[in-house]
C-alpha positions as a LaTeX table, in Angstrom:
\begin{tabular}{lrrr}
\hline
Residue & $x$ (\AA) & $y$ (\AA) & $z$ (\AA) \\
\hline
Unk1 & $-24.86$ & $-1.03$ & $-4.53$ \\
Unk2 & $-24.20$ & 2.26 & $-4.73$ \\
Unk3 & $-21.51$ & 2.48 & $-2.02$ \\
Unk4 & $-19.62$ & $-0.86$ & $-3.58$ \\
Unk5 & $-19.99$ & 1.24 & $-6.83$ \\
Unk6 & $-18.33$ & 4.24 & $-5.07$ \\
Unk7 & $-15.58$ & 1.64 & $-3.29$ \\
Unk8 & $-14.85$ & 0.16 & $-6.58$ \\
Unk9 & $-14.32$ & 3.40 & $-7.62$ \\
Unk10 & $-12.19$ & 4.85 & $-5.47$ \\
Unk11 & $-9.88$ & 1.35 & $-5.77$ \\
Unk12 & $-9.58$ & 2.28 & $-9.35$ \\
Unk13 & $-8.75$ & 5.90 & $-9.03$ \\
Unk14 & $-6.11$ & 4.65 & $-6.39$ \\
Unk15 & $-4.86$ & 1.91 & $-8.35$ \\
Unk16 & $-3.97$ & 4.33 & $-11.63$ \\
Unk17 & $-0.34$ & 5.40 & $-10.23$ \\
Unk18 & 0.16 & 1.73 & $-9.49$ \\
Unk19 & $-0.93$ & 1.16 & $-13.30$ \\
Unk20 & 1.26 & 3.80 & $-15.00$ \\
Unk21 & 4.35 & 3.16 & $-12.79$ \\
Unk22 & 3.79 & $-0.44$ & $-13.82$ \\
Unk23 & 4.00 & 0.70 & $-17.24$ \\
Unk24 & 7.60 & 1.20 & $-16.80$ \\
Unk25 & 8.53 & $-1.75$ & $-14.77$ \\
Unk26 & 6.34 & $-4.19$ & $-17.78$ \\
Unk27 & 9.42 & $-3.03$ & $-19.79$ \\
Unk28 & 11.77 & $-4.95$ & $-18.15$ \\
Unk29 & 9.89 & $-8.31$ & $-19.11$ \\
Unk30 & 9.71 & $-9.80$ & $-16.15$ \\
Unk31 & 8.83 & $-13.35$ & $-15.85$ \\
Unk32 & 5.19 & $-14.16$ & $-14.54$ \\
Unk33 & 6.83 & $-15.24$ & $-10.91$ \\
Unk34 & 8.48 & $-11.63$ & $-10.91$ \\
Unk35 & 5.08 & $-10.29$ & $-12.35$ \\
Unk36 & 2.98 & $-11.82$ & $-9.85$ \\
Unk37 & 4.90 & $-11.05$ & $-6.66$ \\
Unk38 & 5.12 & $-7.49$ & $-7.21$ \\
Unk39 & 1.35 & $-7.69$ & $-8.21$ \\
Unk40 & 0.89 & $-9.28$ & $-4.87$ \\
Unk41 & 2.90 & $-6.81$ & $-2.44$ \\
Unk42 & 1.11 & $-3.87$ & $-4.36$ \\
Unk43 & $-1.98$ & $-5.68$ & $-3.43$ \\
Unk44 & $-1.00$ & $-6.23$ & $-0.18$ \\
Unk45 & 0.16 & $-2.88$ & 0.81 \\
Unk46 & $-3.11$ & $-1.75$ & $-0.55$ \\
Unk47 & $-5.16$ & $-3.99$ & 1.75 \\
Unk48 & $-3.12$ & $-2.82$ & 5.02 \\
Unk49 & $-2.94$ & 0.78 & 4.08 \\
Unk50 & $-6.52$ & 1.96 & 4.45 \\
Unk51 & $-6.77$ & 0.06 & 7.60 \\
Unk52 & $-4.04$ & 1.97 & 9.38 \\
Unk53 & $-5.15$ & 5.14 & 7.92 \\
Unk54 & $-8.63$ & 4.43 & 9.55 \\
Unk55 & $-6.72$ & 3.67 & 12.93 \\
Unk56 & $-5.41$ & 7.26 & 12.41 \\
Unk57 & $-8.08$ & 8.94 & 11.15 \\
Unk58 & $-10.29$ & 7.64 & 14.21 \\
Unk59 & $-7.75$ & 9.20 & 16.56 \\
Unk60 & $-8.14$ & 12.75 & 14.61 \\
Unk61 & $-12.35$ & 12.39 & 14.33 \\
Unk62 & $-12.13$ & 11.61 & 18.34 \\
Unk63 & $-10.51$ & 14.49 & 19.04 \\
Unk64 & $-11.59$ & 17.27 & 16.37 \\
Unk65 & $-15.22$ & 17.78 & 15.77 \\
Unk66 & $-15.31$ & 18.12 & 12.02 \\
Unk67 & $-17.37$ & 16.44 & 9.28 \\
Unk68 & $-15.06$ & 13.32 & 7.83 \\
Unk69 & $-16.61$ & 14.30 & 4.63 \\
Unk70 & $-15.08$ & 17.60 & 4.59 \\
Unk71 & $-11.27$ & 15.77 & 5.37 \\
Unk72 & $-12.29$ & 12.68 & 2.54 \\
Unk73 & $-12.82$ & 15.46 & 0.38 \\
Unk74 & $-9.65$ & 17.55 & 1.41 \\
Unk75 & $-7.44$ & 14.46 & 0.71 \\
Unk76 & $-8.69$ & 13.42 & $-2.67$ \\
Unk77 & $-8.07$ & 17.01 & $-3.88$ \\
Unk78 & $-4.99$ & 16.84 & $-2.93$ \\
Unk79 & $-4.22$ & 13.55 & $-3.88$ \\
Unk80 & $-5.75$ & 14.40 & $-7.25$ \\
Unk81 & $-3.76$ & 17.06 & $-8.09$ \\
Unk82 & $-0.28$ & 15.73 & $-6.42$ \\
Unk83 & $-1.15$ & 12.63 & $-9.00$ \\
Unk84 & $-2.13$ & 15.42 & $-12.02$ \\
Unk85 & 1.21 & 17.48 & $-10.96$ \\
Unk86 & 3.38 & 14.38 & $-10.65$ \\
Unk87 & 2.71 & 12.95 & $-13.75$ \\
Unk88 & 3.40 & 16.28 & $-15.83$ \\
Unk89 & 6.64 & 16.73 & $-14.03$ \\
Unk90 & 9.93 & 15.04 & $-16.11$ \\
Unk91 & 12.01 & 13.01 & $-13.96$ \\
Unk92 & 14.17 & 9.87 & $-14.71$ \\
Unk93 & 13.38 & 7.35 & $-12.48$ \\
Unk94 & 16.05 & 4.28 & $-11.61$ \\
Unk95 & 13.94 & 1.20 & $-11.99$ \\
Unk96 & 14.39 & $-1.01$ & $-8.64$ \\
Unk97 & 13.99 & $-4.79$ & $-9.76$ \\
Unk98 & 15.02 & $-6.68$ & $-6.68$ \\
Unk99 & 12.37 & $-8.06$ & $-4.10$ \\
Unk100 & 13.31 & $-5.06$ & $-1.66$ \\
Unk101 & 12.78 & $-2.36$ & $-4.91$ \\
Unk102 & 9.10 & $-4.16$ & $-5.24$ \\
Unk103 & 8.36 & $-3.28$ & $-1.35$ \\
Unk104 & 9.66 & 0.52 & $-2.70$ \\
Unk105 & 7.42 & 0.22 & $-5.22$ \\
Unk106 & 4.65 & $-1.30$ & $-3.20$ \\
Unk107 & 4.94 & 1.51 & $-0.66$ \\
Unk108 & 5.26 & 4.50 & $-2.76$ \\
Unk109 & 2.65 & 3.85 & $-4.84$ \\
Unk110 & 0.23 & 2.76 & $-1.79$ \\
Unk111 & 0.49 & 5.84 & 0.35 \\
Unk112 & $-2.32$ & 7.35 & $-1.26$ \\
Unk113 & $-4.62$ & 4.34 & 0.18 \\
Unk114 & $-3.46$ & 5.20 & 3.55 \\
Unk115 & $-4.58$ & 8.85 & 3.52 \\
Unk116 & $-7.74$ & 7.34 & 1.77 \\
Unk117 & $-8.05$ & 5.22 & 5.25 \\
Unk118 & $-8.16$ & 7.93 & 7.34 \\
Unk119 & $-11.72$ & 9.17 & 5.96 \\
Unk120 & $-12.55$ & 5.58 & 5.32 \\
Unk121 & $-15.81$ & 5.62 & 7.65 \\
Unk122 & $-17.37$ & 8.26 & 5.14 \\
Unk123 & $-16.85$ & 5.57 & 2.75 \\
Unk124 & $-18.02$ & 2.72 & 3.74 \\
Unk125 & $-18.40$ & 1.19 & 7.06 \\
Unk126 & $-17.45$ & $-2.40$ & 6.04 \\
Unk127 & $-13.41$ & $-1.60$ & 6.25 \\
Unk128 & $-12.73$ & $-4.83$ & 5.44 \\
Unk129 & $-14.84$ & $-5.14$ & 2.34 \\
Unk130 & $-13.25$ & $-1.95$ & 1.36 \\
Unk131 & $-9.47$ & $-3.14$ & 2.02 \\
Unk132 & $-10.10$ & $-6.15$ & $-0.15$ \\
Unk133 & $-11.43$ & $-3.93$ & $-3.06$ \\
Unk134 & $-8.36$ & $-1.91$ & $-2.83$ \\
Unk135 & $-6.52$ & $-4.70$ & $-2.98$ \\
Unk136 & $-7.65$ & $-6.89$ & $-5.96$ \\
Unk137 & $-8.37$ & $-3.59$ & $-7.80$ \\
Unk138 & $-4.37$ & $-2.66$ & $-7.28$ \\
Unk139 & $-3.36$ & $-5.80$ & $-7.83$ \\
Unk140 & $-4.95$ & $-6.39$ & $-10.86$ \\
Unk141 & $-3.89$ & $-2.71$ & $-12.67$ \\
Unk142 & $-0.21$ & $-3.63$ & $-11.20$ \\
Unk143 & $-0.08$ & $-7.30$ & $-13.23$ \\
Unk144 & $-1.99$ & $-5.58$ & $-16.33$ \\
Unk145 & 0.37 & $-2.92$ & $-16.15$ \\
Unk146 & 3.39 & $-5.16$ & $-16.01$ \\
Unk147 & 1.59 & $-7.42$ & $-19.06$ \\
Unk148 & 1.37 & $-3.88$ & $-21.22$ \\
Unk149 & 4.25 & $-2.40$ & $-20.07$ \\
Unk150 & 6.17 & $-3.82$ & $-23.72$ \\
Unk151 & 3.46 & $-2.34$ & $-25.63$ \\
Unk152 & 2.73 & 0.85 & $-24.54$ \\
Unk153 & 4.82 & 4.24 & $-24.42$ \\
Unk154 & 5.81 & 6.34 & $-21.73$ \\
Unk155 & 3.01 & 8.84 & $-22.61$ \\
Unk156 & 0.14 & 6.20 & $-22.16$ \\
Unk157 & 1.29 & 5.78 & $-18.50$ \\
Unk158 & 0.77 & 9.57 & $-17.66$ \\
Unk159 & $-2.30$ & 9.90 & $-19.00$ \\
Unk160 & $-4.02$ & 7.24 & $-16.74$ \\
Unk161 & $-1.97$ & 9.02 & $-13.86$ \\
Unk162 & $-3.60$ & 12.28 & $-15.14$ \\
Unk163 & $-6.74$ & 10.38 & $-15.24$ \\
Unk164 & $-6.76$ & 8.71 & $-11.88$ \\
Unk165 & $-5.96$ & 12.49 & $-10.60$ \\
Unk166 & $-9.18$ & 13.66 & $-12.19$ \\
Unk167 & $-10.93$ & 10.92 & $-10.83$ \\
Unk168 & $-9.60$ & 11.71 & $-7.09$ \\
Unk169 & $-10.75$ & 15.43 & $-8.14$ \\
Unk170 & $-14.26$ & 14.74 & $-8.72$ \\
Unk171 & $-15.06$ & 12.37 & $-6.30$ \\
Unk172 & $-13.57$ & 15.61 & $-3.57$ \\
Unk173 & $-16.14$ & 17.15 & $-5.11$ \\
Unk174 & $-18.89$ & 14.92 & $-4.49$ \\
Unk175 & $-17.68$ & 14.32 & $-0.66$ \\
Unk176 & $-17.76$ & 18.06 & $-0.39$ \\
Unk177 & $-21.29$ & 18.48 & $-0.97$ \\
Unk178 & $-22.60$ & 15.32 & 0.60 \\
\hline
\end{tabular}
């Protein structure tokens, strides 16, 4: 239970940049085919990230002798704090609404789960179980992102960045000392 709970987790804290970018794309008011298809490929991308991530990160822990805890750790600090740094930075961003912008969208907001992959044996040995969680966690916060984006401002989207950041943070921490 505990390592679902710390899965689940993790899916959440990955799923926040999906969430807030979301935000901004829910302002375009989509229709609920548009809606659901970039909830999908988010979902998707999610799903097949981790995986080749682990492929990866098997081919580092096979050749370095180092504790995959350590590197988990390592990578959600810095995933943390590129999400906390990101999200106070002021940019304007050209929204990309075609079916080729969503795979954009999809990607960008999914690299995160592929770094996440390549410690994913230090999070749970049951890749697939883990994939899955990553992906119905991001596409859920995608499609409730998208169904809030009308009613929520701009400033409500970086704070659950923020969030998800100090999430990341924390959990480094943990992995550290484990």
């Amino acid at each position: 239970m505990k390592v679902f709970f710390m899965t689940l987790l993790i899916g959440v804290s990955l799923s926040m940049d999906a969430f807030s970018l979301s935000l901004v794309y829910g302002t375009q008011n989509f229709n609920l085919k548009k809606e659901l298809t970039l909830s999908t490929i988010v979902g998707c991308y999610h799903f097949i990230m981790p995986l080749i991530g682990l492929f990866f990160g098997n081919l580092i822990t096979k050749y370095l002798i180092i504790n995959v805890s350590i590197i988990v750790s390592i990578i959600f600090l810095l995933i943390g704090l590129e999400m906390i740094i990101s999200s106070l930075k002021e940019k304007e961003e050209k929204l990309l609404l075609s079916i080729p912008g969503f795979f954009l969208f999809g990607l960008s907001v999914s690299i995160d789960s592929l770094t996440t992959g390549i410690g994913l044996k230090a999070i749970n040995s049951n890749y697939l179980e883990v994939s899955l969680i990553f992906s119905i966690v991001s596409f859920l916060f995608t499609y409730l992102g998208l169904k809030l984006g009308n009613k929520l401002n701009e400033k409500f989207g970086k704070i659950s960045t923020i969030f998800g950041g100090i999430i990341l943070i924390i959990l480094s921490i943990i992995y550290f000392f484990r």
